[in-house]
N, C-alpha and C positions, 0 to 999 in steps of 0.2 A: 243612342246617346244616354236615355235612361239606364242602361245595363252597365253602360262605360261607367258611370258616375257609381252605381252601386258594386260595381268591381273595384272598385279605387281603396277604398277601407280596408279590404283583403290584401290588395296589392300591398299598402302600406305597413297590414302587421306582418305581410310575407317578409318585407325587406327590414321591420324590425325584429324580428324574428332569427335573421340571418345578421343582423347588429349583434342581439343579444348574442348569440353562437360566438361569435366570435371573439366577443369581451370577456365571455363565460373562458374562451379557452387560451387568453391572454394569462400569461404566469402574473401572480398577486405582487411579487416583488422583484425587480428588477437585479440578474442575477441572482437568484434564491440555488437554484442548480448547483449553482458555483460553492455559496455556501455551504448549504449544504451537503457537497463533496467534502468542503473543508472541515465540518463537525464531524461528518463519520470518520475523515482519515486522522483527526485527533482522537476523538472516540477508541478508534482501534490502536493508533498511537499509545493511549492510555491503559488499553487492556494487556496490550503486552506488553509494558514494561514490570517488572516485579521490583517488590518493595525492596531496596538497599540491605535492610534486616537481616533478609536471609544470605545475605554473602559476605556480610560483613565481617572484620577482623576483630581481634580481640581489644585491642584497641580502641578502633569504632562504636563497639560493645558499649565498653566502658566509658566512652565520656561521651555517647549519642552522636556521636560525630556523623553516624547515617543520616541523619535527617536533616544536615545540613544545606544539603543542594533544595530540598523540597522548601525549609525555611527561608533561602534566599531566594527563590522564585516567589516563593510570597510577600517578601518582601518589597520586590518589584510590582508587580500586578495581585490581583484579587482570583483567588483559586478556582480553580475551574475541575469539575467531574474528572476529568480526563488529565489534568495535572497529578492527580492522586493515583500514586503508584495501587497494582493490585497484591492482594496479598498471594505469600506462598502457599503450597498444596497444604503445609504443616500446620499452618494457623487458619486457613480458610475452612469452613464449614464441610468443603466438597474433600478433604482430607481429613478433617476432622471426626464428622458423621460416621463413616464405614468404621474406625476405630474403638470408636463409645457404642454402636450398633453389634459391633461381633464380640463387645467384651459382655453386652448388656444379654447379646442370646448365647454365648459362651456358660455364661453363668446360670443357664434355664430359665432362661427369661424370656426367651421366644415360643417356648411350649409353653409353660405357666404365665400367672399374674406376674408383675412386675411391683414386687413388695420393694419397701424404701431400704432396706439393707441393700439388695441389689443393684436398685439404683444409685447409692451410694458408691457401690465398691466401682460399678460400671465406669460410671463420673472422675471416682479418686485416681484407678487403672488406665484410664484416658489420657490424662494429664499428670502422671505421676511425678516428671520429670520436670514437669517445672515448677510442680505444688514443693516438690525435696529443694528446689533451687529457691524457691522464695523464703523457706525455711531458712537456708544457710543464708540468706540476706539478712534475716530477718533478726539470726544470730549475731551475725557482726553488729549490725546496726545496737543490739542490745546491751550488747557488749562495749563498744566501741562508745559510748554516751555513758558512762560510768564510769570511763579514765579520768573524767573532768573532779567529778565529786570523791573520788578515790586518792587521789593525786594535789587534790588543794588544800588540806590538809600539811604536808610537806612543802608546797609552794610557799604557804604562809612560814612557814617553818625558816625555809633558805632565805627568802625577802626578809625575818629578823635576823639572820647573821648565821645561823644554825647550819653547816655543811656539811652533809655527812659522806661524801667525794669530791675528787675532782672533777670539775664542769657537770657539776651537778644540774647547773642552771642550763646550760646547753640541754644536756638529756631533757629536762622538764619543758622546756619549750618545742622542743622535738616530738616528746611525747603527745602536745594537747596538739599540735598539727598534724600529727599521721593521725592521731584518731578521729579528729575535727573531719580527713579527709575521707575517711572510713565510713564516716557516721553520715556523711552526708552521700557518697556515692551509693553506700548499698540501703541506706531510705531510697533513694531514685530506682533505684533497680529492684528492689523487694517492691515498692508500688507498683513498679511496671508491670513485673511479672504477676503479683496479682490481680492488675485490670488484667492481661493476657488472659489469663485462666479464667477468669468469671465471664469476659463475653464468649468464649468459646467453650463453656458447661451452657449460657442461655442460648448461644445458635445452636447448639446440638440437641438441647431441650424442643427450645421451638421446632426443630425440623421433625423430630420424632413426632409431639403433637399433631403436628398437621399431616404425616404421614397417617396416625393413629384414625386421625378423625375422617380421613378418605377411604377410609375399610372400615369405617368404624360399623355396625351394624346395625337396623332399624330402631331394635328395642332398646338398643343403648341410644340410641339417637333421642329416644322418648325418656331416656332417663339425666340425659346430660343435653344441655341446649345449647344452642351455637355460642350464643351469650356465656354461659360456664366454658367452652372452651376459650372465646376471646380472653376471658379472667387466665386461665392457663397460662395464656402466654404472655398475656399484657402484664400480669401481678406477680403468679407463679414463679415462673419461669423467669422473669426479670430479678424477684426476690433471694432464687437460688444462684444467680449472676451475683449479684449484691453479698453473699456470705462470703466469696473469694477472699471480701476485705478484713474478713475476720475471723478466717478460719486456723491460724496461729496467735490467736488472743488468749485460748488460754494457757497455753505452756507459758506465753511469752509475758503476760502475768504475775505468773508463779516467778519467772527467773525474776523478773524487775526488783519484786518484793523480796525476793532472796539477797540479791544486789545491797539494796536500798537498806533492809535488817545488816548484812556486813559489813557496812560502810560506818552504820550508826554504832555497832558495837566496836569498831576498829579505836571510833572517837568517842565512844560515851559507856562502854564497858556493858554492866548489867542494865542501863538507865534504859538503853535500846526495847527492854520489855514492856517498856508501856509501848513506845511503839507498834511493835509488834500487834498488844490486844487492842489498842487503835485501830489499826488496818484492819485485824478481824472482825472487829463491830461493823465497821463501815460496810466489809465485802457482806455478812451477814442483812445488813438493812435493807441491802439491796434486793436481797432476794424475793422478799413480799412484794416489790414495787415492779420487779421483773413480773411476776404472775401476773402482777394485774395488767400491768402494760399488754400482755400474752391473752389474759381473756379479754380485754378491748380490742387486741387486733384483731380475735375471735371473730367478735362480735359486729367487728365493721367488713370481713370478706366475707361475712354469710349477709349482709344486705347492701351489698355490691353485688354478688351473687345474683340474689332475688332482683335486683333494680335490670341489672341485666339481662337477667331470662324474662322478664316482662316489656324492657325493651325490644328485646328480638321479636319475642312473640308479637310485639304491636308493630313491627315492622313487616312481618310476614304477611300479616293481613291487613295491613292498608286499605287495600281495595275495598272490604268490606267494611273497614271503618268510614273510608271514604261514603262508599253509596247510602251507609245508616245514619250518615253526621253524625258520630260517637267520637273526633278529635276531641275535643276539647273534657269530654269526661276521661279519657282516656290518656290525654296528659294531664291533667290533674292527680291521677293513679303515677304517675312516674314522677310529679313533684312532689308529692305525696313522699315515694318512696325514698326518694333524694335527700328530701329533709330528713328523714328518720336515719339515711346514713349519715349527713353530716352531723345532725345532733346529738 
């Protein structure tokens, strides 16, 4: 009876034991299976369909009419991963890469250092086609926004009685509408095109980076820290994304002022030269303010830099910060650093 009664405790964690087993291997949500079939067959739903973009007509092209199916499904519901068409081979990364990679060792850039002319031509040759296409947007649009102040001039002229044909006024109101149309489609399409091209110069950047950094070698390992490479791609590499937006600012500059000087001597004869040494003063002023702007940017990615590499470093070794109780001195050292970049 005694042995009965000291079996009994056993007995009971046996059959709790074979409870817990059982609840353990009960599914957590009712139907989850099911679901989850349905997440992957949208999922892969999602991966195959390709973006409208690339088939789109000329048409389409032109007044965005591709992305209307995508806009009305969002308009119904809240967008989901797998609603988002994927891109084509030509703007994705995985067509893009091989491109910028065989122009970049093309150019001897896979046997030697990889100097910035290089990398430049590599980047420009990559995308050449649609840096030319942003261009001629970039023309019209310049173009096309200068009919207004060219043309008001003579507006004012016909609205006093002044005619110098017939339907004069028709052509004039015709005039500021095709360019009003002009002006505002190829801004839309010069934008486009240059976000295009700057996120696909930074996915090509990034991938090379991190290709770089998985052959990268010991001693350069010791000379560049994980930390400087995150900066590569987090700042770097983002920053030369970011130039797309401005890499036809200076021609496009020059023509403005060129514009802007013809317009003023159309209506104001030689008076237009002050103008003129106007404009140059002002582009002149800016040039000191530029440098400096350029040594503070200096001056704040090299202690970005530094705050970086001494984050990594303190993350490396945890552990032995850990077992010395050296956190707290050791963040102090990174808000230390922190401040000296922000201030």
């Amino acid at each position: 009876m005694a042995g009965l009664e000291a079996m009994l405790p056993f007995s009971g964690i046996g059959f709790l034991n074979q409870g817990e087993e059982s609840i353990l291997r009960e599914p957590l949500l009712n139907g989850s299976a099911r679901v989850s079939t349905k997440a992957e067959s949208n999922k892969l739903k999602g991966e195959e369909t390709v973006t409208p973009f690339s088939n789109a007509g000329v048409f389409s092209l032109l007044t965005f009419s591709w992305m209307g199916p995508l806009i009305a499904l969002g308009n119904k519901k809240t967008l989901d991963l797998e609603d988002v068409p994927q891109l084509d081979s030509v703007n994705s990364v995985v067509g893009s890469f091989p491109i910028f990679r065989n122009k970049l060792e093309g150019d001897g850039g896979g046997n030697s250092g990889v100097i910035k002319l290089k990398l430049v031509k590599a980047l420009f040759f990559s995308a050449w086609a649609e840096i030319l296409l942003s261009a001629l947007f970039a023309l019209l649009y310049t173009l096309a926004s200068y009919v207004g102040p060219y043309l008001i001039n003579t507006l004012v002229e016909y609205l006093n009685g002044q005619r110098e044909f017939e339907n004069e006024g028709y052509f004039l109101v015709s005039s500021f509408l095709v360019a009003k149309l002009v002006d505002c489609l190829s801004m839309r399409h010069w934008l486009f095109r240059l976000q295009q091209v700057g996120i696909r110069m930074r996915a090509v950047l990034v991938t090379k980076i991190y290709h770089k950094a998985l052959t990268v070698s010991y001693h350069s390992k010791q000379c560049h820290s994980s930390g400087e490479i995150i900066n590569f791609i987090a700042v770097d590499a983002e920053r030369i994304g970011d130039f797309g937006w401005y890499m036809h600012d200076p021609w496009m500059v020059t023509l403005q002022v060129a514009l802007a000087l013809l317009i003023l001597y159309k209506n104001l004869g030689l008076a237009s030269i002050v103008a003129l040494f106007a404009t140059l003063t002002v582009m002149l002023a800016n040039v000191p303010l530029g440098k400096l702007q350029e040594k503070f940017q200096e001056k704040l990615m090299k202690s970005k830099d530094k705050r970086m590499k001494s984050t990594s470093e303190i993350l490396r070794n945890m552990r032995i910060l850990k077992l010395q109780g050296w956190e707290m001195k050791f963040l102090s050292k990174i808000v230390d650093l922190r401040e000296n970049e922000t201030g």
